[in-house]
C-alpha positions in Angstrom: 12.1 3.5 -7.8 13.3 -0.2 -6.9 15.0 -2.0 -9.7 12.7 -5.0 -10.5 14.0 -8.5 -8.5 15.0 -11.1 -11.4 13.1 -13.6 -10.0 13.7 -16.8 -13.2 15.7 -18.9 -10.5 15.0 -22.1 -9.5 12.4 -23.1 -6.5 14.2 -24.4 -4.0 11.6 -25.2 -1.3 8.3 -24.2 -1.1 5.2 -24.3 1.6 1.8 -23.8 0.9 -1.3 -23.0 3.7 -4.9 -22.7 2.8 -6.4 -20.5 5.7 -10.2 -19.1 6.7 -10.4 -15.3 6.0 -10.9 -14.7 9.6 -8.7 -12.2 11.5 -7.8 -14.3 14.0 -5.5 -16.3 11.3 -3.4 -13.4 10.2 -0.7 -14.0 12.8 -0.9 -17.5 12.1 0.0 -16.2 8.5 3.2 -14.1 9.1 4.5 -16.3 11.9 4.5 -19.6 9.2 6.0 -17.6 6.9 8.7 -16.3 9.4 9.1 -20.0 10.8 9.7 -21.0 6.9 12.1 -18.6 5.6 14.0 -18.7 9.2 15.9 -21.5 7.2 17.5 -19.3 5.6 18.9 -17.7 8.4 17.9 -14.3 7.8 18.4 -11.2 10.0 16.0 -10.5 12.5 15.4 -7.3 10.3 14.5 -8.9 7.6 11.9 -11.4 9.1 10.0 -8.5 10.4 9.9 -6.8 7.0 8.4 -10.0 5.7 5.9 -10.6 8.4 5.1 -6.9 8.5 4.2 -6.9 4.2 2.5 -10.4 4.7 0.2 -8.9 7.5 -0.8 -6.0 5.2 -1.4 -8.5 2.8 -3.3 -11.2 4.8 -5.4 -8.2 6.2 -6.3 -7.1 3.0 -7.8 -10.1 2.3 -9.5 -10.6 5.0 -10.7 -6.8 5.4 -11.8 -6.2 1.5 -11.9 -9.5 -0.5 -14.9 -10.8 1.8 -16.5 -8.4 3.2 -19.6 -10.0 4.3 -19.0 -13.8 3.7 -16.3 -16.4 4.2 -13.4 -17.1 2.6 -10.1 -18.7 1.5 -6.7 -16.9 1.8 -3.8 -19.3 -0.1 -0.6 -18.3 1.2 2.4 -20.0 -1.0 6.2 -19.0 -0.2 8.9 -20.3 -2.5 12.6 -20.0 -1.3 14.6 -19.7 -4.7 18.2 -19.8 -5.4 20.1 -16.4 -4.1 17.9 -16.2 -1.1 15.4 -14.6 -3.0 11.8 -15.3 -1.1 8.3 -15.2 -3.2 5.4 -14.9 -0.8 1.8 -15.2 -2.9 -1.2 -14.4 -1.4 -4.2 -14.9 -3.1 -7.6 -15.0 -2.8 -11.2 -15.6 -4.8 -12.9 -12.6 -3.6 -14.6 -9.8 -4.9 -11.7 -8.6 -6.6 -10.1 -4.6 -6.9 -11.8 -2.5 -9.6 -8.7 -0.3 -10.6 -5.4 -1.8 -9.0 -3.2 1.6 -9.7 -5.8 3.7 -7.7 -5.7 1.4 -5.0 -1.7 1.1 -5.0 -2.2 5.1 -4.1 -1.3 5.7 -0.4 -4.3 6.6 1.2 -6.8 5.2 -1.1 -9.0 3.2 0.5 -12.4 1.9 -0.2 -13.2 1.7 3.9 -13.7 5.4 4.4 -16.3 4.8 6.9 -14.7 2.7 8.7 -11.2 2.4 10.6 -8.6 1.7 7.2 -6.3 4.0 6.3 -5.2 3.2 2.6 -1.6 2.3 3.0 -1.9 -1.5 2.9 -0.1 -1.8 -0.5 2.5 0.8 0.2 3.5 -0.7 4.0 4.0 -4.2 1.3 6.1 -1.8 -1.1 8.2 -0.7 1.8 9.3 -3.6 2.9 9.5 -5.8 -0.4 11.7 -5.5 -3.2 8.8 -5.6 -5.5 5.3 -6.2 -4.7 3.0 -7.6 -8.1 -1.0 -7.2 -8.2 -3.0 -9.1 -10.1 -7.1 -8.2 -9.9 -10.2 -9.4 -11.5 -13.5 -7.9 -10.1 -15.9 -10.5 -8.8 -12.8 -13.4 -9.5 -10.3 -12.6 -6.5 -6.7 -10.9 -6.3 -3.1 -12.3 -6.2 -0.2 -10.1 -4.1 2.6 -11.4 -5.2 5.7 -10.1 -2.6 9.7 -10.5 -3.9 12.3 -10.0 -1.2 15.8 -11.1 -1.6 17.6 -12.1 1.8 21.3 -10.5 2.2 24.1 -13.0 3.4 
């Protein structure tokens, strides 16, 4: 188990985006992200751990929280003191009915269709702490903590 990231320091600098829910803007999503933090100078490493959770993220959204309308994906990232990074994504979609069940690799609510049910642990992997927050029929938040090594 990962200890839990501290994450009371200041906000440094922050970026916010407001995308569609479309697939076609979930690169868009991890490469702004990447581009953001790059200030930082992180490792290359890294980068691709944060652009690999925000995908799963992003995708989640885009996959589950809509499913047959349009939406809004909010994608904040704050860079706080001692390189920590906190990306939110959130979104005001039909929510996830039990958030520990679906933090279980291989749950998946997609079983017809091509999903596999390790969004949420693909996030854990590469985070230091990954936070849910779910109300049905209101949306979800995905909070993801990562602190950068100097």
């Amino acid at each position: 188990m990962k200890k839990r990231v501290d994450f009371t320091a200041c906000v440094e600098n922050e970026m916010r985006l407001f995308l569609p829910a479309k697939s076609v803007n979930e690169a868009m999503a991890r490469s702004a992200v990447a581009a953001f933090c790059a200030q930082l100078d992180p490792t290359a490493l890294e980068l691709a751990d944060l652009k690999c959770a925000v995908s799963e993220a992003v995708t989640n959204c885009i996959v589950h929280a809509y499913r047959d309308t349009e939406g809004e994906i909010e994608l904040n990232v704050e860079l706080c003191e001692g390189r920590l990074v906190r990306v939110t994504i959130r979104d005001k979609g039909c929510g996830i009915e039990n958030v520990k069940a679906a933090r279980e690799p291989l749950f998946t609510t997609d079983a017809e269709g091509e999903r596999s049910g390790m969004g949420f642990t693909v996030m854990e992997n590469f985070c230091d702490e990954v936070r849910v927050k779910s109300r049905v029929g209101k949306g979800t938040t995905v909070i993801l903590l990562k602190r950068l090594h100097k």
